[in-house]
PyMOL Python script that loads the backbone (N, CA, C, O; Angstrom):
from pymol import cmd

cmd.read_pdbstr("""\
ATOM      1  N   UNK A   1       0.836  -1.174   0.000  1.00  0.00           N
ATOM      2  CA  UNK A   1       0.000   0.000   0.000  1.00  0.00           C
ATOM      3  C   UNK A   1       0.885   1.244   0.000  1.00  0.00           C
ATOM      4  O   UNK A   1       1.948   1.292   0.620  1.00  0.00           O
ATOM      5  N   UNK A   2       0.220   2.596  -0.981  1.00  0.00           N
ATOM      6  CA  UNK A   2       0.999   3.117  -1.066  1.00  0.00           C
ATOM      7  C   UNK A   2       0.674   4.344  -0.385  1.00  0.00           C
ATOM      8  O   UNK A   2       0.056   4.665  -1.400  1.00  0.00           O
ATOM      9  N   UNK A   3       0.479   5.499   0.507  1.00  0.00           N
ATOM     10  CA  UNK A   3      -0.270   6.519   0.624  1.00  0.00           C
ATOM     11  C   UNK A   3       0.465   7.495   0.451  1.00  0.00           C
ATOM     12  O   UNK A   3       1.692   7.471   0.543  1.00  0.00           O
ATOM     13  N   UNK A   4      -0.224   8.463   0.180  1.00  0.00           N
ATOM     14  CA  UNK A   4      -0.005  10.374  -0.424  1.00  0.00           C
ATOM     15  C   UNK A   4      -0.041  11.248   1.108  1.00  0.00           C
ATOM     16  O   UNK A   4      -1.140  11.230   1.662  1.00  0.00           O
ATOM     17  N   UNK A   5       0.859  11.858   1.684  1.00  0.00           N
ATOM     18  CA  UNK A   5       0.833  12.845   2.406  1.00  0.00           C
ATOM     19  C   UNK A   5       1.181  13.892   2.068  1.00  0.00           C
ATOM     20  O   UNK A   5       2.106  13.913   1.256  1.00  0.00           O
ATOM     21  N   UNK A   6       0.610  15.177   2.528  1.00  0.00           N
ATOM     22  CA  UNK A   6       0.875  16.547   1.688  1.00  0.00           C
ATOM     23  C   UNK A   6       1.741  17.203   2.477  1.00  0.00           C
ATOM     24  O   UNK A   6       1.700  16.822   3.647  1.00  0.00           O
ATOM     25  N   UNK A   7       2.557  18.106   2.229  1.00  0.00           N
ATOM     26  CA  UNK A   7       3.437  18.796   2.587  1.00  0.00           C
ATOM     27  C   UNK A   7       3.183  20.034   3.544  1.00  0.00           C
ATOM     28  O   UNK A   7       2.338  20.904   3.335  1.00  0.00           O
ATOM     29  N   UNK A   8       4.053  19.977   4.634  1.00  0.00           N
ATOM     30  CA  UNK A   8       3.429  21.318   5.581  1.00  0.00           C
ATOM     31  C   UNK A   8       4.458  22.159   5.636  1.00  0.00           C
ATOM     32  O   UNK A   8       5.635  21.834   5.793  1.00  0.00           O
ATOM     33  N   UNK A   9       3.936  23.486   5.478  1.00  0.00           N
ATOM     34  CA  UNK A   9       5.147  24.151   6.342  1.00  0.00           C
ATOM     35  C   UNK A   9       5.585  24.343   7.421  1.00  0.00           C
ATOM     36  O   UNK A   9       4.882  24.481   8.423  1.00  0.00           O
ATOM     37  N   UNK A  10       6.754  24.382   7.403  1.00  0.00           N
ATOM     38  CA  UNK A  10       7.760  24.229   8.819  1.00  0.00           C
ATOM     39  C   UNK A  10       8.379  22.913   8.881  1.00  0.00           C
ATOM     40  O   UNK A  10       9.001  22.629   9.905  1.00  0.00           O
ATOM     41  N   UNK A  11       8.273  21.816   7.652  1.00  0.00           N
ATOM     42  CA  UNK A  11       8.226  20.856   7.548  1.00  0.00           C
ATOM     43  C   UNK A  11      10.000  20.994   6.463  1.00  0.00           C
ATOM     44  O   UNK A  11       9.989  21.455   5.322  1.00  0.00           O
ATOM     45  N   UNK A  12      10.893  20.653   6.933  1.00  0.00           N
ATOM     46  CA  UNK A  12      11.884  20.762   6.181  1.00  0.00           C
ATOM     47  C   UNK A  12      12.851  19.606   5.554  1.00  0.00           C
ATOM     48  O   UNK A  12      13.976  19.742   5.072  1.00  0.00           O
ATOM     49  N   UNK A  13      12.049  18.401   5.712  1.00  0.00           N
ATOM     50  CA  UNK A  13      12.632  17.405   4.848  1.00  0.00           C
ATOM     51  C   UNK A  13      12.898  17.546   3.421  1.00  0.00           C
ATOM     52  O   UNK A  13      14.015  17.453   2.913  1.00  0.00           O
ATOM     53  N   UNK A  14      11.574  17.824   2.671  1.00  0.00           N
ATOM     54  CA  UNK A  14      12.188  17.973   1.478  1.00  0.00           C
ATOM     55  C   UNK A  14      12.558  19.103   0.834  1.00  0.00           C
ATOM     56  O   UNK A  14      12.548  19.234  -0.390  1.00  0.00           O
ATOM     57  N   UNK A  15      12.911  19.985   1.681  1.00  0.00           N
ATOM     58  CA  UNK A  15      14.055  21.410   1.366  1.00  0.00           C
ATOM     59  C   UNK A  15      15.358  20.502   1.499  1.00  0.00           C
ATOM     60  O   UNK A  15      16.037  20.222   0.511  1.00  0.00           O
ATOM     61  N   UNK A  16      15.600  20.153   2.517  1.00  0.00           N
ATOM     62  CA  UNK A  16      17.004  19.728   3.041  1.00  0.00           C
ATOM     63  C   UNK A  16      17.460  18.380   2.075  1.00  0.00           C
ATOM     64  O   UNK A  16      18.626  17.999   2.177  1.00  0.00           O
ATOM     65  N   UNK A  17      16.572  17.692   1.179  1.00  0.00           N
ATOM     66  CA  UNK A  17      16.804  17.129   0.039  1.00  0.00           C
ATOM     67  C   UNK A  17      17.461  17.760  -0.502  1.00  0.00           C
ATOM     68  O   UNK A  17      18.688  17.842  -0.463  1.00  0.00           O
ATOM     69  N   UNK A  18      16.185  18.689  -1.513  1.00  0.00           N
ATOM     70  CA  UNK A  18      16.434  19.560  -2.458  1.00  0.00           C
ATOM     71  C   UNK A  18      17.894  20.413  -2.438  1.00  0.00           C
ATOM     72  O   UNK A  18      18.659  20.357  -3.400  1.00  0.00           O
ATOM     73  N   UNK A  19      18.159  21.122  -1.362  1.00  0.00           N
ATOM     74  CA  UNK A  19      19.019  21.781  -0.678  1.00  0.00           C
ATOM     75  C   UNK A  19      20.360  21.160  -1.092  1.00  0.00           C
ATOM     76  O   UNK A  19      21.068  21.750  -1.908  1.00  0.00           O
ATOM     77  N   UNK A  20      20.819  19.716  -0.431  1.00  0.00           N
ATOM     78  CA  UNK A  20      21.866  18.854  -0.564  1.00  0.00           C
ATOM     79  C   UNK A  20      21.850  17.987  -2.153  1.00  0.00           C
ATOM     80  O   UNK A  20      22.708  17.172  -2.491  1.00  0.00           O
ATOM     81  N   UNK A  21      20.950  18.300  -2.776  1.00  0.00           N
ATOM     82  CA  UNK A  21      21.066  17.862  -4.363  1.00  0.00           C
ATOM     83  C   UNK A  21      21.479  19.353  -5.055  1.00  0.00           C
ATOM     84  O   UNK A  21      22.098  19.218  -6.111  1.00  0.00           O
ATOM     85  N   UNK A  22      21.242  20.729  -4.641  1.00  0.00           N
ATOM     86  CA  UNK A  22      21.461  21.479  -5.341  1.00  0.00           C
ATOM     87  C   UNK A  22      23.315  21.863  -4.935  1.00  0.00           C
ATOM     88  O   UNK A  22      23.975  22.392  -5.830  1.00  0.00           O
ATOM     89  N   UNK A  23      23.903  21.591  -3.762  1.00  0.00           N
ATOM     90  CA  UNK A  23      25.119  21.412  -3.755  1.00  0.00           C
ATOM     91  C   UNK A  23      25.854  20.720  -4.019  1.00  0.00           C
ATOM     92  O   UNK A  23      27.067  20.881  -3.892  1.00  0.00           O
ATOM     93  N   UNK A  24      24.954  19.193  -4.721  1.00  0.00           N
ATOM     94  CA  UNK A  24      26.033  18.189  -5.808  1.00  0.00           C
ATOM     95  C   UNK A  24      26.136  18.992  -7.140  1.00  0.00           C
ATOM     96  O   UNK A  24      26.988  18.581  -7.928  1.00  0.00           O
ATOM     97  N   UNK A  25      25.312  20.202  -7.552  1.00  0.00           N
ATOM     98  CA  UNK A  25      25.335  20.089  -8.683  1.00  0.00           C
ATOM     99  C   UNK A  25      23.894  20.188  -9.317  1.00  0.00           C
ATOM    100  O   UNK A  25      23.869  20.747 -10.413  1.00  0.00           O
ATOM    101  N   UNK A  26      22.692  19.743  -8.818  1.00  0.00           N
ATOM    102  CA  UNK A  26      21.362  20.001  -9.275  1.00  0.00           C
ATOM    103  C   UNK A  26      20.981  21.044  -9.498  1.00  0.00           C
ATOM    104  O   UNK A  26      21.096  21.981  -8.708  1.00  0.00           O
ATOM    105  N   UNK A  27      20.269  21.139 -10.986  1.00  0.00           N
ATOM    106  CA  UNK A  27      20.318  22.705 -11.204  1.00  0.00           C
ATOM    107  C   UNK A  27      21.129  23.603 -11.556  1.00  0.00           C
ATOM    108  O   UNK A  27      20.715  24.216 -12.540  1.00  0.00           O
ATOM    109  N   UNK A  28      22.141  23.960 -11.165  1.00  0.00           N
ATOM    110  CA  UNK A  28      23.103  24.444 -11.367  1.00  0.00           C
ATOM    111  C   UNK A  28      23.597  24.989 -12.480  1.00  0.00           C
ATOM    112  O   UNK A  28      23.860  26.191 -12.489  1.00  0.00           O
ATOM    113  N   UNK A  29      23.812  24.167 -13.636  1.00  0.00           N
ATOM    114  CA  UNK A  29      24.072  24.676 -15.294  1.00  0.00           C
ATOM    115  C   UNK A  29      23.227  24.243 -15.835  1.00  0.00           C
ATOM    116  O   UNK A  29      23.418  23.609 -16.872  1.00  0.00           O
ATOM    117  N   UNK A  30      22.100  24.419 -15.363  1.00  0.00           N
ATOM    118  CA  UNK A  30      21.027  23.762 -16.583  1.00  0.00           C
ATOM    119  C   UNK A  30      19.718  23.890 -15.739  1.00  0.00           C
ATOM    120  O   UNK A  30      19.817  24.551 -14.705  1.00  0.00           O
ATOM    121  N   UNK A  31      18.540  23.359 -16.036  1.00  0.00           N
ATOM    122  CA  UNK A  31      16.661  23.957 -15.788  1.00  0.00           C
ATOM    123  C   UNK A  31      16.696  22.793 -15.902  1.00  0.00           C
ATOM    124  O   UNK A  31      17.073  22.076 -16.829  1.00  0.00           O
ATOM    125  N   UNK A  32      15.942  22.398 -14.093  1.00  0.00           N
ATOM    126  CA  UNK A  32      15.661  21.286 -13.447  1.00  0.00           C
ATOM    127  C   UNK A  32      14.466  21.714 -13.136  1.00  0.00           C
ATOM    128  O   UNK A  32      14.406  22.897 -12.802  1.00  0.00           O
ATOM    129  N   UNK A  33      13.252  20.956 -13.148  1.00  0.00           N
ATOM    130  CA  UNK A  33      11.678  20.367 -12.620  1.00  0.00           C
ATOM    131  C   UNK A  33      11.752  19.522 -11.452  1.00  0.00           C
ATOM    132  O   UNK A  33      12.444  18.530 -11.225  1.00  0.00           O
ATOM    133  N   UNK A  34      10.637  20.304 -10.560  1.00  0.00           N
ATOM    134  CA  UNK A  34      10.333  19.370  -9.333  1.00  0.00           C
ATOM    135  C   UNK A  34       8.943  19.233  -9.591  1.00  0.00           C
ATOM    136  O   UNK A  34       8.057  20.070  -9.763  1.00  0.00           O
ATOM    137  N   UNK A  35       8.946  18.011  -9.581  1.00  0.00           N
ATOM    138  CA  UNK A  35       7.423  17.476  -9.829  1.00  0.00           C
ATOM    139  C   UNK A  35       7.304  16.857  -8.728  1.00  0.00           C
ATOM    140  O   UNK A  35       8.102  16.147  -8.116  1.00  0.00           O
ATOM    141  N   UNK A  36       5.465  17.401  -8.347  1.00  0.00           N
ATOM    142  CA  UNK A  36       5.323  16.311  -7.341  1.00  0.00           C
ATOM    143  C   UNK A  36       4.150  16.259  -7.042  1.00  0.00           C
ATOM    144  O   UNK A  36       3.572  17.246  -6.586  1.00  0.00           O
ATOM    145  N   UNK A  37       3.473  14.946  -7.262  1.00  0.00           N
ATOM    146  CA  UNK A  37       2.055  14.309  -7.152  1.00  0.00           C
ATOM    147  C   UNK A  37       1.366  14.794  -6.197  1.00  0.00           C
ATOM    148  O   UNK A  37       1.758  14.618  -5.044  1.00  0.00           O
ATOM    149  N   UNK A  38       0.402  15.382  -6.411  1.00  0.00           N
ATOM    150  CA  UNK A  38      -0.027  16.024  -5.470  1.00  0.00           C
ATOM    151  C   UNK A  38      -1.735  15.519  -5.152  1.00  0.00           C
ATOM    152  O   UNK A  38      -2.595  16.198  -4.591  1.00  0.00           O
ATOM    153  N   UNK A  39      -1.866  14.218  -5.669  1.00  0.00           N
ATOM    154  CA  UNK A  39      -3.121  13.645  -5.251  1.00  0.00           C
ATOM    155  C   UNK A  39      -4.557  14.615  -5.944  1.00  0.00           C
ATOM    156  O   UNK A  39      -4.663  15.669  -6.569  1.00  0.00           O
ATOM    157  N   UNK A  40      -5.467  13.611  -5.437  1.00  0.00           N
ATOM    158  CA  UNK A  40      -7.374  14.047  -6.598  1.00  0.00           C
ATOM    159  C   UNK A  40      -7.547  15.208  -5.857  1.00  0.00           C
ATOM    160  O   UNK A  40      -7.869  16.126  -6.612  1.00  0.00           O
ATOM    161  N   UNK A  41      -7.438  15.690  -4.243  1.00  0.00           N
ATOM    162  CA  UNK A  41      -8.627  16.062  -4.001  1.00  0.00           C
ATOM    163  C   UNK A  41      -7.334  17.913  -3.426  1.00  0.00           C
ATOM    164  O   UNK A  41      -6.142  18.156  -3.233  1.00  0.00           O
ATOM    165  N   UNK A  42      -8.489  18.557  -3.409  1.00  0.00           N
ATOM    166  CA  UNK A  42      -8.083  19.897  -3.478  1.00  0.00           C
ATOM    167  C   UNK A  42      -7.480  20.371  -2.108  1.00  0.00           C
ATOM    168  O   UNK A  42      -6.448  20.984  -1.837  1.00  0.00           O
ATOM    169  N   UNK A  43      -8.250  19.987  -1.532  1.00  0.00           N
ATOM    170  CA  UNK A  43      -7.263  20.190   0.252  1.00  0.00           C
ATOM    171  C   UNK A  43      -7.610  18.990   0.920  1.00  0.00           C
ATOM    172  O   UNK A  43      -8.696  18.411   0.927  1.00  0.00           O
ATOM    173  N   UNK A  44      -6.320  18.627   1.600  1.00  0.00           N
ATOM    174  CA  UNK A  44      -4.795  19.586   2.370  1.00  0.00           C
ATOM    175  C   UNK A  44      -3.692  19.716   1.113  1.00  0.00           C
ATOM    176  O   UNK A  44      -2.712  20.447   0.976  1.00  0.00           O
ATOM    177  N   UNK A  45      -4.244  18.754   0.311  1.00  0.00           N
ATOM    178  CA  UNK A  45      -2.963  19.317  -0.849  1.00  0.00           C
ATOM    179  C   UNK A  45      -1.963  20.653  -1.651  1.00  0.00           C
ATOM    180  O   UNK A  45      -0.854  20.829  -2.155  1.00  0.00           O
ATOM    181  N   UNK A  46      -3.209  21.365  -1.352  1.00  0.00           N
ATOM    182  CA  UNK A  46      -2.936  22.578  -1.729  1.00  0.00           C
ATOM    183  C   UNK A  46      -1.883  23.590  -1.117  1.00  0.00           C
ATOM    184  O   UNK A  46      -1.356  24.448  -1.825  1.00  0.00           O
ATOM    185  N   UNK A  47      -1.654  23.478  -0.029  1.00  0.00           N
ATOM    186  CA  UNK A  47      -0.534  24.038   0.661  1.00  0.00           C
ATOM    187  C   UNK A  47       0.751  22.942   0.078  1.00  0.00           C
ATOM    188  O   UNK A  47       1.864  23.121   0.574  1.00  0.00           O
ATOM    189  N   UNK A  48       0.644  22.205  -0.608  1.00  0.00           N
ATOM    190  CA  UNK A  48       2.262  21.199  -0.667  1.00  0.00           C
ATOM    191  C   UNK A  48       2.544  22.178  -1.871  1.00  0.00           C
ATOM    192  O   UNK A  48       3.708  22.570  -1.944  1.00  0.00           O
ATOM    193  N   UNK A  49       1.707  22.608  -2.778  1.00  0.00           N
ATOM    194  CA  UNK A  49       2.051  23.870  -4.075  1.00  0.00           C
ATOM    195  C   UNK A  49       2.999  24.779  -3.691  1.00  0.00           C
ATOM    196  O   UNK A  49       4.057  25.162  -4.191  1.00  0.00           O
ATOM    197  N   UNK A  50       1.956  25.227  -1.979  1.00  0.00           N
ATOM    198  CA  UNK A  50       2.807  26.683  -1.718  1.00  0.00           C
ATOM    199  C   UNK A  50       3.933  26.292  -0.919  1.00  0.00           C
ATOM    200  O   UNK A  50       4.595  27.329  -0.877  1.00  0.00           O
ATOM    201  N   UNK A  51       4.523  25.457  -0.289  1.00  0.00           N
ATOM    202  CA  UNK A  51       5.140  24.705   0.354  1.00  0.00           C
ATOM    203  C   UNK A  51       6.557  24.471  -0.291  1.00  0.00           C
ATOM    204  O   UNK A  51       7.683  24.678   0.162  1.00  0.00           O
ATOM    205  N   UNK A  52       6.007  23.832  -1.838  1.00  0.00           N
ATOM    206  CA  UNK A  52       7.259  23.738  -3.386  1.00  0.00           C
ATOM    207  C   UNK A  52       7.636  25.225  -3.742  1.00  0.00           C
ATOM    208  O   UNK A  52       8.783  25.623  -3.940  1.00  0.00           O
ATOM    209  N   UNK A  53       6.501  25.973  -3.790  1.00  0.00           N
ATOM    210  CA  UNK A  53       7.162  27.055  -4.745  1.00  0.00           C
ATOM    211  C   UNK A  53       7.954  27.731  -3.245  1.00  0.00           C
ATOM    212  O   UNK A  53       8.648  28.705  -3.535  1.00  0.00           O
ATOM    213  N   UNK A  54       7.964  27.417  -1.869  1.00  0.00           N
ATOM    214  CA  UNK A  54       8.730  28.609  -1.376  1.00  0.00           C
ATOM    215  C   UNK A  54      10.099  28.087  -1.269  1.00  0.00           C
ATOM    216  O   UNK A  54      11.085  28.812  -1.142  1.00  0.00           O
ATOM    217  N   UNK A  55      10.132  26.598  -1.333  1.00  0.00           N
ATOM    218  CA  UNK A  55      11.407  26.365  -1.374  1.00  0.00           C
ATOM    219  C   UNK A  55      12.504  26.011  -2.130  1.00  0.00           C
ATOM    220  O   UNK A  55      13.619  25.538  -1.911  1.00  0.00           O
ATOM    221  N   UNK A  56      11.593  26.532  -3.488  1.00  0.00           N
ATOM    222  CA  UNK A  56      12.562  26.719  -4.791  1.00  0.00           C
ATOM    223  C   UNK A  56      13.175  28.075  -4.454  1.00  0.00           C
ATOM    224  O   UNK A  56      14.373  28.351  -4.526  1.00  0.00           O
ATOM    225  N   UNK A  57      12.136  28.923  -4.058  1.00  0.00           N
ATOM    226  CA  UNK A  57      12.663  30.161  -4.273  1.00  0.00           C
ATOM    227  C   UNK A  57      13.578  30.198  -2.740  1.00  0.00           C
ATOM    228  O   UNK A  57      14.495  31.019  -2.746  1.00  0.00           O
ATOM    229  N   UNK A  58      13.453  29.622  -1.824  1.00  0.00           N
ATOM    230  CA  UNK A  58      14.594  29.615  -0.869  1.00  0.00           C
ATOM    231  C   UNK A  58      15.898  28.644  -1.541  1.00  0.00           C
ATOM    232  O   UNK A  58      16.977  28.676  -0.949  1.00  0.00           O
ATOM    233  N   UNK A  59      15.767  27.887  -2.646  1.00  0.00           N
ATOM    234  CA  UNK A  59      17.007  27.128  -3.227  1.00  0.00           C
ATOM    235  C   UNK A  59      17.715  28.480  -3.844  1.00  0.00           C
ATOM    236  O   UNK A  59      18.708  29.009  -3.344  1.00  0.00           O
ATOM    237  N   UNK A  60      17.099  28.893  -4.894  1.00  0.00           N
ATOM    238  CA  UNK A  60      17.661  29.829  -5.916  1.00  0.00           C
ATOM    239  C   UNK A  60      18.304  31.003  -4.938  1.00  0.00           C
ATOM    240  O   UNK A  60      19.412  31.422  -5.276  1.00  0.00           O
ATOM    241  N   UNK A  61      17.532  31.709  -3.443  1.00  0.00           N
ATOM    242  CA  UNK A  61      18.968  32.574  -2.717  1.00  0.00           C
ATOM    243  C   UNK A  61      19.859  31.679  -1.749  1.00  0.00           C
ATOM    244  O   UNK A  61      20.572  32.206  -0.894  1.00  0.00           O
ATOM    245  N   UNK A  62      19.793  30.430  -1.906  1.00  0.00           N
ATOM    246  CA  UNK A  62      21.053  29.360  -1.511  1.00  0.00           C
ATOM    247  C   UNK A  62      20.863  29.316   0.040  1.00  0.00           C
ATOM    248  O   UNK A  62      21.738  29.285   0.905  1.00  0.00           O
ATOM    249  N   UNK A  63      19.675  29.320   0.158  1.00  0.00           N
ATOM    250  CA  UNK A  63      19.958  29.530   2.070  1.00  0.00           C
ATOM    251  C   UNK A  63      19.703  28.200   2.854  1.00  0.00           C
ATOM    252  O   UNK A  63      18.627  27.641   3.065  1.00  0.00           O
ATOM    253  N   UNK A  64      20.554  27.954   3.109  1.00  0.00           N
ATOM    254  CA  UNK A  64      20.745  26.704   3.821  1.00  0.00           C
ATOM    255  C   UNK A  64      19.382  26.307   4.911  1.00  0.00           C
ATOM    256  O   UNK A  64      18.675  26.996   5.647  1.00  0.00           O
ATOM    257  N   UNK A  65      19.406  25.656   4.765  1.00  0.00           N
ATOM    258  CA  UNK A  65      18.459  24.543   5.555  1.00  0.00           C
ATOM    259  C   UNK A  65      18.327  25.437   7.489  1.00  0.00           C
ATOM    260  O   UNK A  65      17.391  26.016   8.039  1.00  0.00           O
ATOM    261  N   UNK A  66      19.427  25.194   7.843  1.00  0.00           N
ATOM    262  CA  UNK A  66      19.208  25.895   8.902  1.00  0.00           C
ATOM    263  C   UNK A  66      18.764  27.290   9.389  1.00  0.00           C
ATOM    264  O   UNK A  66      18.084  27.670  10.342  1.00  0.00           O
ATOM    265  N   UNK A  67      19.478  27.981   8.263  1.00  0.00           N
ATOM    266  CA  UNK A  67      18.855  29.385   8.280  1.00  0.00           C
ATOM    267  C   UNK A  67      17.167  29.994   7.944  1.00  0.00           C
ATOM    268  O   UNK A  67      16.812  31.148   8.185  1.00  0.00           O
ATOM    269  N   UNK A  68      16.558  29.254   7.531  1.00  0.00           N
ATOM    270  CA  UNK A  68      15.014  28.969   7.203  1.00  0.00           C
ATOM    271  C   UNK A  68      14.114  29.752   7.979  1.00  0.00           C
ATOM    272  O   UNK A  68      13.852  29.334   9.107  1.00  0.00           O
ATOM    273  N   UNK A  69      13.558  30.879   7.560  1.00  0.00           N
ATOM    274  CA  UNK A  69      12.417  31.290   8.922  1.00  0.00           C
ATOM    275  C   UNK A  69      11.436  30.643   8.764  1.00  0.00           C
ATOM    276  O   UNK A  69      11.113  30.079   7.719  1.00  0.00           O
ATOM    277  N   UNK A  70      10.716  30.651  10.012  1.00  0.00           N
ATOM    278  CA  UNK A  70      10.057  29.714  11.280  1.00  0.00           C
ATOM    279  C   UNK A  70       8.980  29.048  10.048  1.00  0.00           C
ATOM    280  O   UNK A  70       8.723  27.845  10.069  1.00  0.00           O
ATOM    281  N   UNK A  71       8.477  29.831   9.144  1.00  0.00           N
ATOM    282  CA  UNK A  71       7.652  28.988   8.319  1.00  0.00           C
ATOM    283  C   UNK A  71       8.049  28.184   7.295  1.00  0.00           C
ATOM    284  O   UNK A  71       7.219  27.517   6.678  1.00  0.00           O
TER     285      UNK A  71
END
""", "prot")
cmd.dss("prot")
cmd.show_as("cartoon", "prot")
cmd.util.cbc("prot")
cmd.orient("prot")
C-alpha cells in the first residue's frame, strides 16, 4: 500500500533534500523540474504547491536549511 501525504510548512525534509542535491550540482548549469504528485482532491494538498514554490525560491537565494524562517 501506497499513501499520499501533503506537505506542511515548517516541515523541512524535502528542502534539506532539495538543498543537498542542489550542492552536488542540481540545477546548477542547466533547468531542473520538481514534480510532485499532489493527489485528486483539493485540500490539504494545496498548501504542498505553496510549500514547493517557497522552497525553490529559498534554493535559488542558496539559504541553507538551517537558516530557514520559522515557516
Amino acid at each position: 500500500m501506497h499513501g499520499h501525504i501533503p506537505l506542511e510548512l515548517g516541515d523541512v525534509r524535502i528542502y534539506k533534500l532539495l538543498y543537498y542535491m542542489r550542492q552536488t550540482g542540481f540545477g546548477k548549469n542547466r533547468r531542473v523540474y520538481v514534480i510532485y504528485e499532489r493527489g485528486g482532491a483539493k485540500d490539504p494538498y494545496q498548501e504542498s504547491v505553496t510549500v514547493l514554490r517557497l522552497a525553490v525560491q529559498s534554493l535559488e537565494q542558496n539559504i541553507h536549511p538551517d537558516e530557514l524562517p520559522e515557516e
